[in-house]
C-alpha positions as CSV (number, residue, x, y, z in Angstrom):
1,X,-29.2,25.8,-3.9
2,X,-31.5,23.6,-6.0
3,X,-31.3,19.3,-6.2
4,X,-30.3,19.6,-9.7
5,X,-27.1,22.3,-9.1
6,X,-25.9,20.4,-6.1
7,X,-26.2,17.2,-8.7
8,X,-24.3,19.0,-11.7
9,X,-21.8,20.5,-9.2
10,X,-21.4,16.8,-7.6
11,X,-21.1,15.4,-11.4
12,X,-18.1,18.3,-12.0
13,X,-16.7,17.2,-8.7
14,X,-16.8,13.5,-9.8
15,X,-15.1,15.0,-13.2
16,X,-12.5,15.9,-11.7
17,X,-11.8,13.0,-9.9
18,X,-11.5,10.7,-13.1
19,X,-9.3,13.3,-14.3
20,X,-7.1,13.0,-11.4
21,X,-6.9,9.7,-11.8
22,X,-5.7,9.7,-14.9
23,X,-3.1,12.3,-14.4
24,X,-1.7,10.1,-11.3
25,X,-1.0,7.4,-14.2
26,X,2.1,8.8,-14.8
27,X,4.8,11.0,-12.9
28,X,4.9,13.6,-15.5
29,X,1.3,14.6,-14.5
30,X,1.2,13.1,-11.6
31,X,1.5,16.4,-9.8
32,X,-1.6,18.0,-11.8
33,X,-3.8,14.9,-11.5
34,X,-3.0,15.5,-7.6
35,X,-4.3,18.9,-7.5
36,X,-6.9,18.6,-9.8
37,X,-8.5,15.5,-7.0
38,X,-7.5,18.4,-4.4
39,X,-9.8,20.8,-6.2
40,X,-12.7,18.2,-6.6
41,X,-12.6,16.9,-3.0
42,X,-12.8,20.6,-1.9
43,X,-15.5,21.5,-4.1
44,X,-17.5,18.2,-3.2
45,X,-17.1,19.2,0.3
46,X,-18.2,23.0,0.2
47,X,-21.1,22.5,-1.9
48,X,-23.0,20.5,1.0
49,X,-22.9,23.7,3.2
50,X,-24.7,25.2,0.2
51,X,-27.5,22.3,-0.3
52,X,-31.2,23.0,1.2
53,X,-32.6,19.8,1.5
54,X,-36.5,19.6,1.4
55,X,-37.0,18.7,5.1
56,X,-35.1,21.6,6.2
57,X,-35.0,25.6,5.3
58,X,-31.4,25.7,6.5
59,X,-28.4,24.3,4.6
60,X,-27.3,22.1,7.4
61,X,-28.3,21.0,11.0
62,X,-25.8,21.0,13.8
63,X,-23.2,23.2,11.6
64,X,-21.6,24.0,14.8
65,X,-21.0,19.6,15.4
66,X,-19.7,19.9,11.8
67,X,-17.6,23.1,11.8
68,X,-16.2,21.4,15.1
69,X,-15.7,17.6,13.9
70,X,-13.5,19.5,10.6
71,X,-11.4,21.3,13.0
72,X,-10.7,18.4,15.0
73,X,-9.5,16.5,11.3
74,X,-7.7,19.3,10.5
75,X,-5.8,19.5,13.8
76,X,-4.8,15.9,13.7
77,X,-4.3,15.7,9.7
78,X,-2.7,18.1,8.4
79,X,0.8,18.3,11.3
80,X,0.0,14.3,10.2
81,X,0.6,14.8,6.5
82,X,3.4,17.3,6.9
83,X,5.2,15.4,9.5
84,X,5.3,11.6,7.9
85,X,8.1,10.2,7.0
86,X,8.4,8.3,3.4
87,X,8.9,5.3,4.4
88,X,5.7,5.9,7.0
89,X,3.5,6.4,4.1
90,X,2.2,3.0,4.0
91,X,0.7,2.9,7.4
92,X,-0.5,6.4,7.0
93,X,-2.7,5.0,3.7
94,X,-3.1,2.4,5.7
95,X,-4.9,4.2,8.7
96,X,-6.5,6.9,6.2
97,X,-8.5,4.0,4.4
98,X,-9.7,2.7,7.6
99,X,-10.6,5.9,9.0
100,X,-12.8,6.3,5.5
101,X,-14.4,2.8,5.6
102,X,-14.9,3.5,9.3
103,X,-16.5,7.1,8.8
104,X,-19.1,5.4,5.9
105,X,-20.2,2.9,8.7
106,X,-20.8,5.4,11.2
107,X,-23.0,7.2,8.5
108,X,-25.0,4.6,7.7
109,X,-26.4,3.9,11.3
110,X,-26.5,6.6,12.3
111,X,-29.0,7.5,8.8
112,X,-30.6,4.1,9.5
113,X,-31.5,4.9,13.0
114,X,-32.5,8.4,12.1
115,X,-35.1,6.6,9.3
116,X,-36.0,4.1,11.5
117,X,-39.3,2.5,10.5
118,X,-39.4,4.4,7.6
119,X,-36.3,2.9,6.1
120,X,-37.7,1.0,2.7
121,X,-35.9,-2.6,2.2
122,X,-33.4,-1.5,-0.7
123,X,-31.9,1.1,2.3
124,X,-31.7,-1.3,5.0
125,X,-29.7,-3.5,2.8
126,X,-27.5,-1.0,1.5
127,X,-26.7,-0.1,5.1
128,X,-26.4,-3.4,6.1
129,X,-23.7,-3.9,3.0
130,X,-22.1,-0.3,4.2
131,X,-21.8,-1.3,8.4
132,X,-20.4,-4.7,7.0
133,X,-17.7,-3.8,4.5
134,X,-17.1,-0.6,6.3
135,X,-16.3,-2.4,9.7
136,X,-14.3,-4.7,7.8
137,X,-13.0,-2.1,6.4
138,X,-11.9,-0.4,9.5
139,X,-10.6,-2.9,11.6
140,X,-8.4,-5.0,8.9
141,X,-6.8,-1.6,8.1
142,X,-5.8,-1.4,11.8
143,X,-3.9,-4.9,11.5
144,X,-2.3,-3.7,8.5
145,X,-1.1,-0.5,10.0
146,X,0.0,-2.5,13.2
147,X,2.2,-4.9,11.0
148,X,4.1,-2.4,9.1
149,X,4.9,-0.3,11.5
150,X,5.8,-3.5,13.2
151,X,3.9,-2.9,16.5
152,X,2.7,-6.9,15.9
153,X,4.4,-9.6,13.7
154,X,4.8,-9.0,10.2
155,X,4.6,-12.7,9.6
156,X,1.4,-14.4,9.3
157,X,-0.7,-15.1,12.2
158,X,-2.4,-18.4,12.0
159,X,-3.9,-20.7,15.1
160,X,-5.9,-23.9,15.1
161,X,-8.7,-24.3,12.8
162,X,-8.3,-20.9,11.9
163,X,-9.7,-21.4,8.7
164,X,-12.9,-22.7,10.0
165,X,-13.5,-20.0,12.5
166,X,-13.1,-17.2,9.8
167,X,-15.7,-19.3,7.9
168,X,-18.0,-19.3,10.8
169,X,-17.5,-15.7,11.2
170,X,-18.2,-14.8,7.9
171,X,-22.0,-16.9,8.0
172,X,-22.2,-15.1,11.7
173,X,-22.2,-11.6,9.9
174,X,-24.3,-12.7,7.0
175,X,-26.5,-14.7,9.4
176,X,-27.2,-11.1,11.2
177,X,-27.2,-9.0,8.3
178,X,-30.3,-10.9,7.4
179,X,-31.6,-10.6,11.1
180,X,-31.0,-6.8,10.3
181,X,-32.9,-6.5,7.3
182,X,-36.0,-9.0,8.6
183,X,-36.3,-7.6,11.9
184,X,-35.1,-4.2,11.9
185,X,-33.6,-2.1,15.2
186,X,-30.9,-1.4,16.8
187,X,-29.5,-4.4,18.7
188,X,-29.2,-6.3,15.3
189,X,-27.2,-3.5,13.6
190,X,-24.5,-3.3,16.9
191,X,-24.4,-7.2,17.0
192,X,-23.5,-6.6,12.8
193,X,-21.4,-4.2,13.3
194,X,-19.3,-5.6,16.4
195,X,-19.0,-9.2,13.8
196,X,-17.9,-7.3,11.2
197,X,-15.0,-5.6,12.7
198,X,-14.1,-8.8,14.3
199,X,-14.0,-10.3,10.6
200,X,-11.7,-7.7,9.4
201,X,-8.8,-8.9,12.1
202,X,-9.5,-12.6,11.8
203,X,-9.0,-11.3,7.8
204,X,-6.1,-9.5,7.3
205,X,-4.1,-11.8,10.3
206,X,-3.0,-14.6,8.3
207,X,-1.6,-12.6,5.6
208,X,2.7,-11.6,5.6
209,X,4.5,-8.9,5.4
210,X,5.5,-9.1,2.3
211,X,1.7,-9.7,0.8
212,X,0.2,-6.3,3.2
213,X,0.5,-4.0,0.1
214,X,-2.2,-6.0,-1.5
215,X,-4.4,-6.4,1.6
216,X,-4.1,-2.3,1.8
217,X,-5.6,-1.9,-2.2
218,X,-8.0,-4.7,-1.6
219,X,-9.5,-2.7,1.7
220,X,-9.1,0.5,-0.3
221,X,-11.2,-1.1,-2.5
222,X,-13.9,-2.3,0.2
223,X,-13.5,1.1,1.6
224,X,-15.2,3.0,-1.8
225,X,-17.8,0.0,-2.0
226,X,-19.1,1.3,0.9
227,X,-18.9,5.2,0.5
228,X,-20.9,4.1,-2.8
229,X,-23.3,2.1,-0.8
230,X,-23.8,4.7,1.7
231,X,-24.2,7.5,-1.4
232,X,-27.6,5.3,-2.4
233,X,-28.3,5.5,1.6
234,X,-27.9,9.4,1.8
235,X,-29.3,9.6,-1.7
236,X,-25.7,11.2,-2.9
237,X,-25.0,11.3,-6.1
238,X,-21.5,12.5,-5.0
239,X,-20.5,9.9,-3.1
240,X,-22.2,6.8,-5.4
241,X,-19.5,8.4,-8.0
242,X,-16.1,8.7,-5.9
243,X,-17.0,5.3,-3.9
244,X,-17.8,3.6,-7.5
245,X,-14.1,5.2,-9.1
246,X,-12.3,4.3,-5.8
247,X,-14.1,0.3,-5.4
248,X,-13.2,0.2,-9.0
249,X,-9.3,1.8,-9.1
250,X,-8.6,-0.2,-6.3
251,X,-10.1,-3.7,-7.7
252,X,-7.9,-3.1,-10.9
253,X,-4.4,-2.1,-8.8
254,X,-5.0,-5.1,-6.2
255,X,-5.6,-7.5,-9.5
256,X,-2.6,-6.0,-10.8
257,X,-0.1,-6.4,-7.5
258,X,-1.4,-10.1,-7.2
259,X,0.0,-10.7,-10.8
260,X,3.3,-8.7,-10.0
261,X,3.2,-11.4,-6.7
262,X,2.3,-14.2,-9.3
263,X,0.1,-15.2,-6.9
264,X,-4.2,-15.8,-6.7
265,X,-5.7,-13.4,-4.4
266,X,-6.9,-16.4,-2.1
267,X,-3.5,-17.3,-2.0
268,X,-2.6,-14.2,-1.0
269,X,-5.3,-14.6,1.8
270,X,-5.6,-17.9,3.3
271,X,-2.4,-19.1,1.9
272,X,-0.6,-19.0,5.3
273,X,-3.2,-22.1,6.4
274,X,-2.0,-24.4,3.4
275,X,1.9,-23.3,3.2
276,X,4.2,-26.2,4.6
277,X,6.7,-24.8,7.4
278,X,9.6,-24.2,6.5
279,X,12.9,-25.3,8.2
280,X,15.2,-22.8,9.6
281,X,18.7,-23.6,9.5
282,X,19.7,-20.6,12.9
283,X,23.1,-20.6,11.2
284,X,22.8,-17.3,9.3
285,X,25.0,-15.5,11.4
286,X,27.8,-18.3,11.0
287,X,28.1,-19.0,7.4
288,X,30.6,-17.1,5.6
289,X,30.2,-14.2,3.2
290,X,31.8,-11.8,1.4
291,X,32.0,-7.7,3.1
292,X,33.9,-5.2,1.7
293,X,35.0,-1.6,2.1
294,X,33.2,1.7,0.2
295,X,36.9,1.4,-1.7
296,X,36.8,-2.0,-2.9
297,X,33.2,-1.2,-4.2
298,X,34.2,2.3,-5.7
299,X,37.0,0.1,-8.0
300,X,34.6,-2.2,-9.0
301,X,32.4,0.0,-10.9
302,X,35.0,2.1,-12.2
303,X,35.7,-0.7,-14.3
304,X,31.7,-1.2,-15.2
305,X,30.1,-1.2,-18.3
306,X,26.7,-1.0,-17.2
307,X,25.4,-0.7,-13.3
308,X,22.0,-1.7,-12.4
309,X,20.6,0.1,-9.0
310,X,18.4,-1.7,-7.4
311,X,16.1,0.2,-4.7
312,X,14.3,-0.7,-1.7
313,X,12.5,-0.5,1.8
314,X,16.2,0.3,3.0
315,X,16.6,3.2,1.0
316,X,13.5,5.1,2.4
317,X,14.7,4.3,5.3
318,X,18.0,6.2,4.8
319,X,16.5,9.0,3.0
320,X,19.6,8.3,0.8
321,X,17.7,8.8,-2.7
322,X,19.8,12.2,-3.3
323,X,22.9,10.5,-2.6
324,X,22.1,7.3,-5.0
325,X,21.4,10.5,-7.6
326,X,24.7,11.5,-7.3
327,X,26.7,8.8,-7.7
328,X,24.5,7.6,-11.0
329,X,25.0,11.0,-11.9
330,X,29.4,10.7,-11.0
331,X,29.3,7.1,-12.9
332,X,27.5,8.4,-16.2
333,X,29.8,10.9,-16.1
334,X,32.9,8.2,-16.5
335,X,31.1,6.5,-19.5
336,X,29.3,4.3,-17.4
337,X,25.7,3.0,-18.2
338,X,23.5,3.4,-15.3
339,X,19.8,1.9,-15.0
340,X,17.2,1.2,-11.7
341,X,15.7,-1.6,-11.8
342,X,11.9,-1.0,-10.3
343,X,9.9,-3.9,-8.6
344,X,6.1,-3.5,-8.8
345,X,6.3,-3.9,-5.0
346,X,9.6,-2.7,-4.1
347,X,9.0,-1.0,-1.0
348,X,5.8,-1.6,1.2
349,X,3.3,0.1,-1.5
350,X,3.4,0.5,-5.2
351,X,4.8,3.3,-6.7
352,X,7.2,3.8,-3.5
353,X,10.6,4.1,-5.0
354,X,9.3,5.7,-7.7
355,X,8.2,8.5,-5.8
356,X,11.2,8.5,-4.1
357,X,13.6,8.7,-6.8
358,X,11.2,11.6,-8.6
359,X,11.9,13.4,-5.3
360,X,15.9,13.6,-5.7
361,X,14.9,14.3,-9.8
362,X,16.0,10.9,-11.0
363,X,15.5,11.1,-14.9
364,X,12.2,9.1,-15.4
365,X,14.1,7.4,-18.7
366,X,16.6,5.8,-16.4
367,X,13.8,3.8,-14.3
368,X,13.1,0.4,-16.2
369,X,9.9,-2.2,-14.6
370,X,11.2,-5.9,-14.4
371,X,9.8,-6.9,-16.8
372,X,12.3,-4.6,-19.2
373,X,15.1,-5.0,-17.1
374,X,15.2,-8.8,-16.1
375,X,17.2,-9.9,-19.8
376,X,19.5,-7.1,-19.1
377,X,21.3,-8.2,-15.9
378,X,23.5,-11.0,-17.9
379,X,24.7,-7.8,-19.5
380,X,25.1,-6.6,-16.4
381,X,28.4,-5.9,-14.9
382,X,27.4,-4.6,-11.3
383,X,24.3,-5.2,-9.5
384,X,23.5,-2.4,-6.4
385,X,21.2,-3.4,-4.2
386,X,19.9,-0.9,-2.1
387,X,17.6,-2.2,1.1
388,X,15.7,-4.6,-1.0
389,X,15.5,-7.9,0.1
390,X,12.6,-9.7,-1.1
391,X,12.1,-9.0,-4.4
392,X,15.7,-10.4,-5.2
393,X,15.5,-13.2,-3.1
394,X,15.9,-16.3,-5.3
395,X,14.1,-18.2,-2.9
396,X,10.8,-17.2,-4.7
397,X,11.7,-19.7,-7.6
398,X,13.6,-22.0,-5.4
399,X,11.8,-22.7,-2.4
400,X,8.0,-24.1,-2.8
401,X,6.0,-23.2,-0.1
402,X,7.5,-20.1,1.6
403,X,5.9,-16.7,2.1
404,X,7.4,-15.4,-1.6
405,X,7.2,-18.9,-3.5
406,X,6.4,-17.3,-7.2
407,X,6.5,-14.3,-6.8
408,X,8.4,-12.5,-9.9
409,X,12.1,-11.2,-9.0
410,X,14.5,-9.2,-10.3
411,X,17.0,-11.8,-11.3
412,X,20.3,-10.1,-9.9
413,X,21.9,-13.1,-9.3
414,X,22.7,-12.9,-13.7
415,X,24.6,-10.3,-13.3
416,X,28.3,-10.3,-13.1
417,X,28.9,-8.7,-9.5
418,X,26.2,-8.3,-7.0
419,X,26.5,-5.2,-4.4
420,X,24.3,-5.7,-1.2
421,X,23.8,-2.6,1.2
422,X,22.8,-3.5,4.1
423,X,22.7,-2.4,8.1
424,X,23.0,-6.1,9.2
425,X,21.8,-10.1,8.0
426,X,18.5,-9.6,9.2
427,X,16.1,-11.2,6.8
428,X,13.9,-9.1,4.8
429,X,10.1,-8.0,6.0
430,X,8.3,-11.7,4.7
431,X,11.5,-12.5,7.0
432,X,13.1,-15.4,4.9
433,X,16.6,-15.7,4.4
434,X,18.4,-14.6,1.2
435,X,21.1,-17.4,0.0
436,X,22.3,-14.2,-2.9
437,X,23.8,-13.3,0.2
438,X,26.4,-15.8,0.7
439,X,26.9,-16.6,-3.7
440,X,30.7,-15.8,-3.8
441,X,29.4,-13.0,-6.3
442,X,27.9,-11.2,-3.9
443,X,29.8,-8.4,-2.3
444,X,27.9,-6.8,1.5
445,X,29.1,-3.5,2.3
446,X,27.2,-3.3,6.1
447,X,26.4,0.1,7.7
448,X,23.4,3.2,6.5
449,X,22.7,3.1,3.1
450,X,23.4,6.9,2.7
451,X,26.8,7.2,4.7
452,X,27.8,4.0,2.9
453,X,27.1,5.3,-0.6
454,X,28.4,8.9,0.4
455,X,31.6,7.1,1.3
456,X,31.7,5.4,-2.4
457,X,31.0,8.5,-4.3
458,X,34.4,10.1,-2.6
459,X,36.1,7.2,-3.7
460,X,35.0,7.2,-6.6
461,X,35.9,10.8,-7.3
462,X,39.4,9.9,-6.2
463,X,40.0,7.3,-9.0
């Protein structure tokens, strides 16, 4: 196969992947747009075992290293991909990115020490950009899969002039990357690459729980700047495009979660350095509220005009998506106007509950942003929320300086009654305290989301 086919078919391969894109802007084509980047990936992937390069009169060397590393990927990611649970899917993105920027890294030595001497300036310091963004890459995507799966503390991780040792981190790994590209070998590219991966912890630690979904696009992001940097290194058209559309989706969606966050980007970084502590009161468990039974809640929206659902983290959880289905579906049928109200981060990435409720065939029409919703819930006469925590905590307008401080809500607390589902008064995952819990409004019926809800919908039937 000739340069300018393998280019052509790289260009249709890059095609597609703008086309997928676009299809994954909205469920209805969502599905197409996923197959469609299937198709591309595979065709960018079996046209390099068709490529004669000029050096070489075969298509590859060491097709018997590749044939074997593909295997091994296949082995571990497909039973992977089957296997994960929903609510999993986070930290599977999560470790998938890091794997990518990783895998770019790895490239880009291992084509710098194979050019050696020969390597012209404009490729040194495109693999000097790929080993640094790439380890970054890599290792912050780690931390990020540790704190949601909560193998480490979801809440910011600050020490003593940790702002200052980041800094000096940073110069270290620019410092070297300019020892790199004077001096050339390998020592300098290890000593860059060991930094780098050390500036992708001493990155992503400060950040909280409730911020990781951001960190995760903003890596993503990193993650196709480097594929794209090591495309100019390998001389890949291919991978120039899908790094460029990845660095770029990725820039757009982390710009856009900041905004739903209502928050700067550096805030969302270094903010844990600048945030006042906050007081904890240790009397949660003692101060009164409000339970009730699956009976007392059944009444209460028999007698609703409108019910607003409200999903979350604790939904996914409890795989109870069908079951909120149904009784929307039993409540409509009684005259009763039923809405969900979506949070641009509900859940730990966006576009969580969303998927979820697609998956028990939620009609799309009945899912409202916050925006749209927000002036409805003084209409509202029953609020349900489901696992979420955070994004109806009113302690994101009330309470300068913690973890959520201005960050948009869904303002729940306007509606008439407010529903909590909950296993227990554990604070949410940026682990703050929710005072909606103890307004005399506020109604907590404690247990599984889906057993509790199953237990409403016979009651409700039985009115």
């Amino acid at each position: 196969m000739s340069r300018t086919v393998y280019d052509l078919i790289g260009l249709a391969a890059g095609i597609a992947f703008i086309l997928a894109l676009k299809g994954l802007s909205h469920p209805k084509t969502a599905r197409r747009g996923n197959l469609i980047g299937a198709f591309g990936a595979t065709l960018a992937t079996l046209v390099v075992f068709f490529y004669v390069s000029p050096e070489s009169s075969l298509p590859l060397n060491n097709l018997g290293w590749i044939l074997g590393a593909i295997a091994v990927g296949l082995a571990i990611g497909v039973p992977a991909a089957r296997k994960v649970q929903m609510t999993q899917m986070p930290q599977l993105v999560a470790l998938f990115n890091g794997v990518g920027g990783g895998a770019a890294a790895l490239v880009a030595i291992v084509e710098y020490l194979s050019l050696g001497t020969k390597a012209s300036t404009a490729v040194v310091i495109f693999t000097v950009f790929t080993v640094i963004v790439g380890c970054v890459s890599f290792s912050g995507s780690i931390v990020t899969f540790l704190k949601l799966q909560e193998l480490m503390t979801t809440r910011p991780v600050i020490f003593p002039a940790g702002r200052f040792i980041i800094a000096a981190t940073l110069i270290a790994v620019i410092g070297v990357g300019g020892w790199v590209v004077a001096a050339l070998g390998t020592t300098p590219l290890l000593v860059l690459a060991g930094l780098s991966l050390l500036f992708g912890v001493l990155f992503v630690l400060p950040v909280g729980g409730a911020d990781v979904p951001i960190v995760i696009s903003l890596l993503n992001a990193f993650t196709g700047l480097t594929v794209a940097a090591s495309g100019y290194v390998l001389d890949s058209v291919l991978l120039i495009i899908a790094g460029t559309l990845v660095g770029a989706s990725g820039t757009i969606l982390t710009r856009l979660m900041a905004e739903a966050m209502g928050r700067s980007l550096f805030g969302t970084l270094f903010g844990a350095f600048t945030a006042k502590p906050q007081e904890s009161s240790g009397a949660s468990e003692e101060r009164p509220v409000r339970s009730g039974s699956s009976d007392d809640v059944a009444i209460l929206l028999n007698y609703a005009r409108r019910v607003v659902i409200v999903p979350g983290f604790g939904l996914a959880v409890a795989q109870a998506q069908h079951t909120v289905r149904e009784l929307a579906d039993l409540m409509i049928s009684k005259g009763i106007e039923v809405a969900y109200g979506i949070h641009p981060v509900a859940g730990r990435m966006p576009g969580h509950m969303n998927v979820l409720l697609a998956e028990a065939n939620v009609p799309y029409d009945q899912l409202e942003e916050m925006d749209e919703i927000n002036p409805t819930f003084s209409q509202t006469d029953v609020a349900i929320v489901i696992g979420a925590n955070d994004v109806v905590n009113p302690a994101a307008e009330t309470v300068p300086g913690c973890p959520i401080y201005g960050m948009p809500i869904l303002k729940v607390s306007n509606a008439t009654n407010v529903i909590f589902l909950k296993r227990s008064m554990r604070p949410g995952f940026a682990g703050i305290e929710n005072e909606l819990l103890y307004d005399p409004k506020t109604m907590l019926l404690f247990g599984d989301a889906k057993a509790s809800l199953t237990k409403v919908v016979s009651a409700l039937k039985a009115l």
